[in-house]
N, C-alpha and C positions, 0 to 999 in steps of 0.2 A: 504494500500500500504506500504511496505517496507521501511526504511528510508534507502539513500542513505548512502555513506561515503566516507568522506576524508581520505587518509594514506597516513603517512608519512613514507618514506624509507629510509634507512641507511646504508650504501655501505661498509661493514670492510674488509682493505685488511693486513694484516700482523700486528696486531695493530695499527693501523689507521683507520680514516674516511674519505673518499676519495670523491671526484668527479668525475662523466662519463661522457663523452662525447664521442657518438661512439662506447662505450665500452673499451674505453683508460679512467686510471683510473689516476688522480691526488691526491695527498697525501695532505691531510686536515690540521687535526690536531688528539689527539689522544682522550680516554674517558676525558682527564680534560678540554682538551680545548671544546669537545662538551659540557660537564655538562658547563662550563663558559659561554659558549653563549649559551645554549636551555633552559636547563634546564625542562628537561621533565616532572617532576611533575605538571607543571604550563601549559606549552602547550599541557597537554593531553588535555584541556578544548578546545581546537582546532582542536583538530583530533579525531577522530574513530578509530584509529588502526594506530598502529607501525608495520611496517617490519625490521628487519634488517638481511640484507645477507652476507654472510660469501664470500668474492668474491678472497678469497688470493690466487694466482696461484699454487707454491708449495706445501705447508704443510698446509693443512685445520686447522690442532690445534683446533680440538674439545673444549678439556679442557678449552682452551686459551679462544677461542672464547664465551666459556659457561658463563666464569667471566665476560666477560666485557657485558653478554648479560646480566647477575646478577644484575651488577653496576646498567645497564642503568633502570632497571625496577620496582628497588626498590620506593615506592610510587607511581607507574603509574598504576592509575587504567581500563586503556583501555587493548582492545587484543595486544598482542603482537606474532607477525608470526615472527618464525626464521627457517634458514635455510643456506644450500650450501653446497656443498658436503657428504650430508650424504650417508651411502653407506653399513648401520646395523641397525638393531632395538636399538641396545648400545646406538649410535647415536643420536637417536630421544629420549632417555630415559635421556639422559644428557641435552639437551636442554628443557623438559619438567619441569625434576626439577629444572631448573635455569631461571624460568620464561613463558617459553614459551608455551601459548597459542594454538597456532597451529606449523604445522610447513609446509616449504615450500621446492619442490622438483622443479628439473629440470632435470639434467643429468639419475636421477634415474627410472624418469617417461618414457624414452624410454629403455633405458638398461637393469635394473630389475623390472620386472612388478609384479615377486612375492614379492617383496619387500613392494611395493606401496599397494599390495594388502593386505599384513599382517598387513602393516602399520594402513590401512581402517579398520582391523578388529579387532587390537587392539585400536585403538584411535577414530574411528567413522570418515565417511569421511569430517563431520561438523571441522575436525582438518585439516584437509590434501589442501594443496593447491600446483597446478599446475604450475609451472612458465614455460612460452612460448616468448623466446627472436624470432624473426625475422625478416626478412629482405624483402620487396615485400612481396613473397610468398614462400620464405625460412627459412627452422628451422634451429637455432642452438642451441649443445650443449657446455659446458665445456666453460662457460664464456663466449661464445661468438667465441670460436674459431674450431666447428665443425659442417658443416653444415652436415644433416642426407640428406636423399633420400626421405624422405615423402615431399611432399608438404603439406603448411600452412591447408586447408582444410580439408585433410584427416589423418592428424596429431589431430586436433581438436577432429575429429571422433570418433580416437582412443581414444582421454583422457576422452573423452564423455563415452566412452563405462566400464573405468575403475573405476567411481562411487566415484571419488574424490570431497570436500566440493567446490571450485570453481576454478577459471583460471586468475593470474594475464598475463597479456598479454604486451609484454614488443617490443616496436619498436626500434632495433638498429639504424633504420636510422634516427630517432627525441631525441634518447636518447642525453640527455645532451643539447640539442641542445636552449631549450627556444621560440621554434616554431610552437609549439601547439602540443597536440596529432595527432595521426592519426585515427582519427575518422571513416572514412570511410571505414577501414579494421576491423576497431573495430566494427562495425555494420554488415557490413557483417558475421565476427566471433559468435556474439551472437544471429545473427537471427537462427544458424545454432545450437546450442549447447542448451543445457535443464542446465547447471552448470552459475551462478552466476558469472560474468565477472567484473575483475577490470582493468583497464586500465593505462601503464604507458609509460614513456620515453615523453619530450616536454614538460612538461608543464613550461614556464618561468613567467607567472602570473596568480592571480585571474582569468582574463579573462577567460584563457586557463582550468581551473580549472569548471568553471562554466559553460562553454561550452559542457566539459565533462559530468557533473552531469544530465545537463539540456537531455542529449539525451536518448532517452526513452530505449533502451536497454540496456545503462551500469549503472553498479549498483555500479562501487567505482572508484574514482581516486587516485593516485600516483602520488608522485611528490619526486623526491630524490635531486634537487635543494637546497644546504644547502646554497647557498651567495642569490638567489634572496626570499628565503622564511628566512632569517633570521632574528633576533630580534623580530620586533611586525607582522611580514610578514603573519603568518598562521592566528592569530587571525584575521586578518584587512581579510582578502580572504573566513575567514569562515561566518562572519559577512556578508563581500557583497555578497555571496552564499543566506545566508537568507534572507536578503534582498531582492535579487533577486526572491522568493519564490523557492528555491532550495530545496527538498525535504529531508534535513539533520535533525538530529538532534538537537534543542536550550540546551546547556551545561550552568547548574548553578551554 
């Protein structure tokens, strides 16, 4: 069987690291103040993978974005999924040399399909992940602030059909919120999909985290909560995961 996985997510909006709620994004602090309190060389041993998303409304700033995705990943030996606005193969080729792992699409997964699909056939779809923000059973693009015409299921369908590595699955209505996942659209979603499902928005503890893990169809949780997951917060949550016989990995 698979080993599950925990990821941690990282919200950059304009040189910053922000917090969501809702998809209203509050201003953190920026790369020194996250390296002062994470310090991700040491809490990689806590997680299975780093996201971080490029979430700045205006000006994506590639470049901008690439350095501080540089910063953050030097010594980190887990994967590292970036993305947000890409909208080129240039794109995806600047975030690959500056760390990144895989990389993560949304807006581009319903707008340019030839895009996504070159993408897959330069990088292999093992690179390529799906980000799916919504709402009940509404999609949205562009942050959050465009909902499409497909409904949640046949939206699915489609990303099913385009042969990408897997599907973070993002609830705007528990995002930020520290109220659990929504588990039950998330089950529904993966009984219906053949692609590798990660689950975010809600999670505000361990609990919520292990709840997640614990359910036989989802295969990774997210948690972008940087105040209730911080200091010893991720280690102490991974441990009670194991403990709980959570199906993760033991990091030595």
């Amino acid at each position: 069987m698979l080993r599950k996985r925990l990821i941690f997510t990282l919200i950059y909006n304009n040189g910053f690291f922000t917090q969501s709620r809702n998809f209203r994004l509050q201003k953190v602090g920026d790369i020194g103040w996250l390296e002062k309190n994470y310090g991700f060389k040491d809490l990689a041993f806590s997680l299975d993978e780093l996201i971080v998303l490029n979430a700045s409304r205006e000006d994506k700033d590639i470049m901008g974005f690439a350095e501080i995705l540089s910063r953050l990943v030097e010594d980190v030996f887990i994967p590292i999924c970036a993305g947000g606005g890409l909208r080129c193969m240039k794109d995806a080729e600047i975030l690959f040399a500056n760390g990144a792992d895989k990389i993560i699409l949304n807006t581009a997964i319903y707008e340019n399909k030839n895009l996504v699909v070159d993408f897959i056939k330069r990088y292999g779809s093992q690179s390529i992940v799906a980000s799916v923000d919504y709402k009940k059973n509404d999609v949205f693009l562009r942050n959050g602030t465009k909902k499409i015409d497909i409904k949640l299921p046949d939206y699915m369908d489609y990303i099913d059909s385009l042969g990408v590595g897997e599907v973070y699955l993002n609830s705007m209505d528990n995002d930020g919120t520290g109220f659990g996942y929504d588990i039950e659209t998330s089950k529904k979603v993966a009984n219906n999909i053949s692609m590798p499902l990660i689950i975010a928005g809600g999670a505000g503890n361990e609990n919520h985290l292990l709840k997640g893990l614990m359910t036989e169809q989802i295969d990774a949780v997210a948690t972008a909560n940087l105040f209730n997951f911080i200091g010893n917060g991720l280690p102490r949550a991974r441990q009670s995961i194991i403990s709980n016989n959570g199906n993760i990995a033991l990091w030595q």
